[in-house]
NUTINU-14486 format. One line per field, with one value per atom (N, C-alpha, C): atom name; chain; x, y, z; residue in three letters. Coordinates in steps of 0.02 Angstrom, whole numbers, plus 32768, in hexadecimal, padded with zeros to 4 digits. Each point is the difference from the previous one (the first is absolute). Layout:
atome (CA, ...)
chaine (A, ...)
x (X, ...)
y (Y, ...)
z (Z, ...)
residu (ALA, ...)
***
This chain:
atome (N, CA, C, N, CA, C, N, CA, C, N, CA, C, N, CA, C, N, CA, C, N, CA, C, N, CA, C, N, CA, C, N, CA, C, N, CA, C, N, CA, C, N, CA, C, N, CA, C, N, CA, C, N, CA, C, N, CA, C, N, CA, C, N, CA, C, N, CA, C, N, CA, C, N, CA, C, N, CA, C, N, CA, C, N, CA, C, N, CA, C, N, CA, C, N, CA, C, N, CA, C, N, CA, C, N, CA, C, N, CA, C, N, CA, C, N, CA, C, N, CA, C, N, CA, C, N, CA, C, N, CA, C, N, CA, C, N, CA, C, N, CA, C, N, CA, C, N, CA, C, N, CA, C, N, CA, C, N, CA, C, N, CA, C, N, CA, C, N, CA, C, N, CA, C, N, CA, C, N, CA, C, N, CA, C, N, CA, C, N, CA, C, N, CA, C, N, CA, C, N, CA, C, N, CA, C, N, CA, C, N, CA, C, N, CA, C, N, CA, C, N, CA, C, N, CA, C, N, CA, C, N, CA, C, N, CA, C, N, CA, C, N, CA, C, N, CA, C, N, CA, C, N, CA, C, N, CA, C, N, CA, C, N, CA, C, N, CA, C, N, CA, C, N, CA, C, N, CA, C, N, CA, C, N, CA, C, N, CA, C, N, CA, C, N, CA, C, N, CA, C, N, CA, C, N, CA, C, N, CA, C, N, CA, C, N, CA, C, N, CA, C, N, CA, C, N, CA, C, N, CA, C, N, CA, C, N, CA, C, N, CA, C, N, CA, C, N, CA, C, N, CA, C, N, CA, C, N, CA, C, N, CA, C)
chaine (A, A, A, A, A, A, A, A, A, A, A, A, A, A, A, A, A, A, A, A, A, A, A, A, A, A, A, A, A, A, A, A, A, A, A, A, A, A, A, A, A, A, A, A, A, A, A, A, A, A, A, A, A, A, A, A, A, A, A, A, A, A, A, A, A, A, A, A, A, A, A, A, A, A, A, A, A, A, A, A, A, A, A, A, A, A, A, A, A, A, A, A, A, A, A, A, A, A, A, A, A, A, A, A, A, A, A, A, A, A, A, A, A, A, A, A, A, A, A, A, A, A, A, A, A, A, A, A, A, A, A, A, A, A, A, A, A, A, A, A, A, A, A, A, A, A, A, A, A, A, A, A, A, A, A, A, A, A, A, A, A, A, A, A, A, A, A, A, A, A, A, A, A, A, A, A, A, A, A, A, A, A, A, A, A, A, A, A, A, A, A, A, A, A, A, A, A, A, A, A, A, A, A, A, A, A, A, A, A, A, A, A, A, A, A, A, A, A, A, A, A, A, A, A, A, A, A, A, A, A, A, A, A, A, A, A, A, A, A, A, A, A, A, A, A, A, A, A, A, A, A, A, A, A, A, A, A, A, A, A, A, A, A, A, A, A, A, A, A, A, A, A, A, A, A, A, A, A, A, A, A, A, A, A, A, A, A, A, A, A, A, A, A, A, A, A, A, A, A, A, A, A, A, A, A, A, A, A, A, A, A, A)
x (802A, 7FD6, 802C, 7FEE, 8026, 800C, 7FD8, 7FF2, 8051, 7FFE, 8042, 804B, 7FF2, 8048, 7FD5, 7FEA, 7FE9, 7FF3, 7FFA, 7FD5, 7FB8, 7FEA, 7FB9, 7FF9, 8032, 7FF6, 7FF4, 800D, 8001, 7FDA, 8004, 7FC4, 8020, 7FCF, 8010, 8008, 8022, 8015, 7FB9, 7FD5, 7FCD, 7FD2, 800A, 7FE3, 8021, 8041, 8023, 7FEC, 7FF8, 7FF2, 7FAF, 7FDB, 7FB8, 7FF6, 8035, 7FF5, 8035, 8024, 800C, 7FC5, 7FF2, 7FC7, 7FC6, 8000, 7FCC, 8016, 8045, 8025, 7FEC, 8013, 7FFB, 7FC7, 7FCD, 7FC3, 7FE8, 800A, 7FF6, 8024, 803E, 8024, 7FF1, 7FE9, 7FEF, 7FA2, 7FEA, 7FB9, 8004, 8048, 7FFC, 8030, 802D, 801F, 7FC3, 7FDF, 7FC7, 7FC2, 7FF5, 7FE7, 8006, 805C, 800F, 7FFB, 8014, 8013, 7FAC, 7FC6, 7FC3, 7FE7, 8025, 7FE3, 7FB8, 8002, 7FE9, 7FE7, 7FDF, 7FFE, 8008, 8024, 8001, 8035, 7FE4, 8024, 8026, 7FF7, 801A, 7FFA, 8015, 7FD0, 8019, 7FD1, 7FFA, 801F, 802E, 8003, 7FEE, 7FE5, 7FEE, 801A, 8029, 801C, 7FED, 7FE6, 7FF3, 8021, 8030, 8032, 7FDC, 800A, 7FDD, 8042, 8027, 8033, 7FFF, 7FCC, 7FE8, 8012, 800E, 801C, 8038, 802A, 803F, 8028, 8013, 8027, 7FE1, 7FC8, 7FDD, 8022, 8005, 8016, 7FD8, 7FB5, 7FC1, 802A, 800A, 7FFF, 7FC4, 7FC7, 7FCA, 800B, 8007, 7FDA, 7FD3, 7FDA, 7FAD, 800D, 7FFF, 8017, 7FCA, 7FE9, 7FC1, 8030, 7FD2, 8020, 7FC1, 800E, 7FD3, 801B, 7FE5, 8016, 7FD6, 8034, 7FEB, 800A, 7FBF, 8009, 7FCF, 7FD7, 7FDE, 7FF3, 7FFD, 7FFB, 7FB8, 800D, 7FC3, 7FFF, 7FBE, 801A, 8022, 7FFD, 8023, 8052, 801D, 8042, 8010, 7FBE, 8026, 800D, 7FD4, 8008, 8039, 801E, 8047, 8041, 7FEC, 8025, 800E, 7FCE, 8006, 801A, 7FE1, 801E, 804C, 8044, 8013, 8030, 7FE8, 8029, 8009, 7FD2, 7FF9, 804B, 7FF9, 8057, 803E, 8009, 803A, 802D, 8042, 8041, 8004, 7FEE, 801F, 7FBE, 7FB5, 7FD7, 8013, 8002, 802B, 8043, 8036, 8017, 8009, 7FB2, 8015, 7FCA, 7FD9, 7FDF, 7FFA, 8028, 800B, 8044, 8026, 8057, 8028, 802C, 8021, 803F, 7FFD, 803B, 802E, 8048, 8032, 8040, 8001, 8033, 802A, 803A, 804D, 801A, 800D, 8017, 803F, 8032, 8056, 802F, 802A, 802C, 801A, 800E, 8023, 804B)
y (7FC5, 803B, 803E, 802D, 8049, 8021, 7FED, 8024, 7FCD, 7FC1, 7FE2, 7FFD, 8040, 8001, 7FE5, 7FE9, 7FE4, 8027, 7FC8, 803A, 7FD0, 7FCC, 8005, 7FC4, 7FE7, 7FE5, 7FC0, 7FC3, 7FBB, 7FF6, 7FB1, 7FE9, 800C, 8005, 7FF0, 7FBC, 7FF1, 7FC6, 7FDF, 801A, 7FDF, 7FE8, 802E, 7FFC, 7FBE, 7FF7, 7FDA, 7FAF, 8003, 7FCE, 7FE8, 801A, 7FF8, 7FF5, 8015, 7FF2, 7FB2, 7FDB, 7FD2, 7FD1, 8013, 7FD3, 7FE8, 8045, 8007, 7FBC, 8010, 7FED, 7FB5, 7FE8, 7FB8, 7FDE, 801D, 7FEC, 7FF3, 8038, 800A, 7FB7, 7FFE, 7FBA, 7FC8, 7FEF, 7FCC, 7FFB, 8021, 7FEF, 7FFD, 8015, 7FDD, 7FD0, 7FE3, 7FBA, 7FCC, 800C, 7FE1, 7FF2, 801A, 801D, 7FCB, 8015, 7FDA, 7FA9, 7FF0, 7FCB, 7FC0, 803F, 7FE0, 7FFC, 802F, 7FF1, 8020, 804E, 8026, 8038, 801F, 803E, 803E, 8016, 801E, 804D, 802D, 803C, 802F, 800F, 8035, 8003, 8023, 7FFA, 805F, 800D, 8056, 7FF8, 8022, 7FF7, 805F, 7FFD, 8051, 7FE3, 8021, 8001, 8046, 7FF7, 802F, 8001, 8031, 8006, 8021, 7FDA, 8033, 7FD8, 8051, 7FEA, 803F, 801A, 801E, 7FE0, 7FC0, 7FCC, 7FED, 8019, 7FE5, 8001, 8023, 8014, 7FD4, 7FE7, 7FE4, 7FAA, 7FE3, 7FD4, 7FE9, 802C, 7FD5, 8030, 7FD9, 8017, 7FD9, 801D, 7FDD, 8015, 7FDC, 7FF4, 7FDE, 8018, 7FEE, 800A, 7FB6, 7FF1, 7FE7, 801D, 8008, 7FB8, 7FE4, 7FCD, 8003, 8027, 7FEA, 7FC0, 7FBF, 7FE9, 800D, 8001, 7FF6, 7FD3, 7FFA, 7FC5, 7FC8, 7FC9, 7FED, 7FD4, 8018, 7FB5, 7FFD, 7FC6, 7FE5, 8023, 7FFF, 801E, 7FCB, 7FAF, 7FE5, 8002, 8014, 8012, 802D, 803D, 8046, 7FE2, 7FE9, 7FDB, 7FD6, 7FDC, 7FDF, 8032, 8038, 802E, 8040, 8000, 802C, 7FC9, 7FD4, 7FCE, 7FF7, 8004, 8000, 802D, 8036, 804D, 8020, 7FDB, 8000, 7FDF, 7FD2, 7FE2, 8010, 8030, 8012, 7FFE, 7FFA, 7FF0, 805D, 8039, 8034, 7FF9, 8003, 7FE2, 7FFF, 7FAA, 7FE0, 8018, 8028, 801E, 8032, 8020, 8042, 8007, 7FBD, 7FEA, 7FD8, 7FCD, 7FB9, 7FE5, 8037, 7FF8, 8036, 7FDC, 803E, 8004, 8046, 8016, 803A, 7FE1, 8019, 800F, 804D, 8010, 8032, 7FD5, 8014, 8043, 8033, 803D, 7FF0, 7FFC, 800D, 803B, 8012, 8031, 7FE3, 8008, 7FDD, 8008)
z (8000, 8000, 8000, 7FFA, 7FF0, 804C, 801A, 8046, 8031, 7FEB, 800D, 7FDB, 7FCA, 7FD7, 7FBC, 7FF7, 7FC3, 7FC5, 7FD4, 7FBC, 7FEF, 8024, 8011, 7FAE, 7FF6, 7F9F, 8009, 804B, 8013, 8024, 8010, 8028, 803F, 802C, 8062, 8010, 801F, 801F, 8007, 8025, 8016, 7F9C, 7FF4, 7FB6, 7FE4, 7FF6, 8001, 8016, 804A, 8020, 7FE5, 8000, 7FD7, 7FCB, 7FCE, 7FD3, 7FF4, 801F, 8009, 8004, 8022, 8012, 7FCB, 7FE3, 7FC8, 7FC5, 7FF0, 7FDB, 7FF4, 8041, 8025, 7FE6, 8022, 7FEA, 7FB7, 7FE6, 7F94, 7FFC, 8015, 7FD2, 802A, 8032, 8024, 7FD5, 7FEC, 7FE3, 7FC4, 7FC5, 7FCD, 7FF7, 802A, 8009, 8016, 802B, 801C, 7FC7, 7FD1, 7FC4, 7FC0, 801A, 7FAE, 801E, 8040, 8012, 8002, 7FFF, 8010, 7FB9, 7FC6, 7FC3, 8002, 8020, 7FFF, 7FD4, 7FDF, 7FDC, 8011, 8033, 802A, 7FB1, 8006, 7FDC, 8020, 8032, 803A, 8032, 8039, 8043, 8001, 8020, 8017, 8049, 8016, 805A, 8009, 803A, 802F, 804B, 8014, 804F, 8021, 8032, 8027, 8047, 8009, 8041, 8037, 803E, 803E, 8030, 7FEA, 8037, 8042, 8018, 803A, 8027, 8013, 8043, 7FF1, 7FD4, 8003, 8039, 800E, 8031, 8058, 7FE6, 802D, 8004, 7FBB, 7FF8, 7FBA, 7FF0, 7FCF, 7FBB, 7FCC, 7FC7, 7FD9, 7FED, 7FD7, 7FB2, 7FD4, 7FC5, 7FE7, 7FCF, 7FF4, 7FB6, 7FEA, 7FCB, 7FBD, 7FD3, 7FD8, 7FB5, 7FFA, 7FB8, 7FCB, 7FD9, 7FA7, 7FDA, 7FFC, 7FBE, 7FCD, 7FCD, 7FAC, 7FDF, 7FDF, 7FDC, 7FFC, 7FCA, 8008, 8023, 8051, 8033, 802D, 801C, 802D, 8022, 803D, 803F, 802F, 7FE8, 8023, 7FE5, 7FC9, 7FEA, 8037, 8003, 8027, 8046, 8014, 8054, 8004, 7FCB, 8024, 7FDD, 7FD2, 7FF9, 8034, 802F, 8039, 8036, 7FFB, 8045, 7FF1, 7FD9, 7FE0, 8016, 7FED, 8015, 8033, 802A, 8049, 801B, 7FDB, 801F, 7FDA, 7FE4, 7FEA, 8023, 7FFA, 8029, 8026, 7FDE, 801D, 8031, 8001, 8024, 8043, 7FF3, 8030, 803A, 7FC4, 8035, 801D, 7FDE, 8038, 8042, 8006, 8020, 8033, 7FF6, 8030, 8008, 7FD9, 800E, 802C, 8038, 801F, 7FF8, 7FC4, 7FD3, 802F, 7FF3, 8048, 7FB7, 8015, 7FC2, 8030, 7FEC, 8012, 7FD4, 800F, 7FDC, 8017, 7FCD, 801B, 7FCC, 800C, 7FBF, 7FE9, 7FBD, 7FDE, 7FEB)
residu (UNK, UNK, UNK, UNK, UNK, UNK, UNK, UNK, UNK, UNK, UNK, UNK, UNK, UNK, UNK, UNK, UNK, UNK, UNK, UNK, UNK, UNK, UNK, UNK, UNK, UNK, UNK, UNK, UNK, UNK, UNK, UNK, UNK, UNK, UNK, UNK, UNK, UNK, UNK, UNK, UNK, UNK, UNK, UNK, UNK, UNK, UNK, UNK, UNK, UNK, UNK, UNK, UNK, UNK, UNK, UNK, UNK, UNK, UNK, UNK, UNK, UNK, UNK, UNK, UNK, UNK, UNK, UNK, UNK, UNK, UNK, UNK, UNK, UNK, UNK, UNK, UNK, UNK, UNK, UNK, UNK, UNK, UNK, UNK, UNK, UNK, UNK, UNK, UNK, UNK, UNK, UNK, UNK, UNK, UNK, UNK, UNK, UNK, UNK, UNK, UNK, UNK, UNK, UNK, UNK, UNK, UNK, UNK, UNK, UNK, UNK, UNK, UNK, UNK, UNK, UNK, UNK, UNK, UNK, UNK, UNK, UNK, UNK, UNK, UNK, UNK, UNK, UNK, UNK, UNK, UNK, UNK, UNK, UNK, UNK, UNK, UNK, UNK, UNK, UNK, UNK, UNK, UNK, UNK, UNK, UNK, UNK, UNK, UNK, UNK, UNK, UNK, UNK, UNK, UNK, UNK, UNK, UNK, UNK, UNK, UNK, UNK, UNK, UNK, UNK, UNK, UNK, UNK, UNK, UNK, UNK, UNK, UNK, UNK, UNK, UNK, UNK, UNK, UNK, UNK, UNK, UNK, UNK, UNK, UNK, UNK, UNK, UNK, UNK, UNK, UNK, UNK, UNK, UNK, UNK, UNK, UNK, UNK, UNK, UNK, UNK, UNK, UNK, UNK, UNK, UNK, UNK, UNK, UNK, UNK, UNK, UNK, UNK, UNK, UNK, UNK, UNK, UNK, UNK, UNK, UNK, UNK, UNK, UNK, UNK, UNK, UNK, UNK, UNK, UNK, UNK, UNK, UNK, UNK, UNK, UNK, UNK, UNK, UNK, UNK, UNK, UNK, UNK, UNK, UNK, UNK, UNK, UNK, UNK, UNK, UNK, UNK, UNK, UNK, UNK, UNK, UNK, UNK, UNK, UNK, UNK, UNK, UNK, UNK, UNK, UNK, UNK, UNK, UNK, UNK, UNK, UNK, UNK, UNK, UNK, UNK, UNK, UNK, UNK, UNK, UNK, UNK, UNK, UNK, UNK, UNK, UNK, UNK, UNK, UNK, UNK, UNK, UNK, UNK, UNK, UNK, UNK, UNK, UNK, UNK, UNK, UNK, UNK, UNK, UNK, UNK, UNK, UNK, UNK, UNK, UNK, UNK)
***
């Protein structure tokens, strides 16, 4: 940001971190997709950040999924059940991540 030295032209870390996630998901529902022999065309992701409790310990995201493409609604249901378990998912959820900073 500008207000921190910046010129305001990149993502924020936190932007960053969300959009990881986003990331995760898109290719975990068309691996999942291609692997089910799916018709699956795209998926839309919308993340919504409410990091008001950070500092508390709660970082929430509220994570919106469009697929495209000519599917069932039982395709979409194991295509959301699916994305639900993505590996970044997974670990930013039920894994306790311990990172060593050293100089190099």
């Amino acid at each position: 940001s500008e207000e921190n030295g910046g010129h305001d032209v990149g993502p924020t870390p936190h932007e960053l971190f969300d959009a990881s996630l986003a990331a995760c998901k898109t290719t975990t529902a068309h691996w999942y997709a291609k692997r089910a022999n799916m018709p699956l065309e795209s998926v839309e992701v919308k993340i919504e950040r409410d990091d008001s409790q950070e500092r508390q310990g709660v970082y929430k995201l509220n994570v919106s999924l469009t697929y495209h493409g000519p599917l069932t609604d039982e395709q979409r249901t194991k295509l959301h059940s699916a994305v639900t378990r993505c590996p970044l998912h997974k670990l930013m959820t039920t894994t306790e991540v311990i990172i060593e900073t050293a100089p190099l």
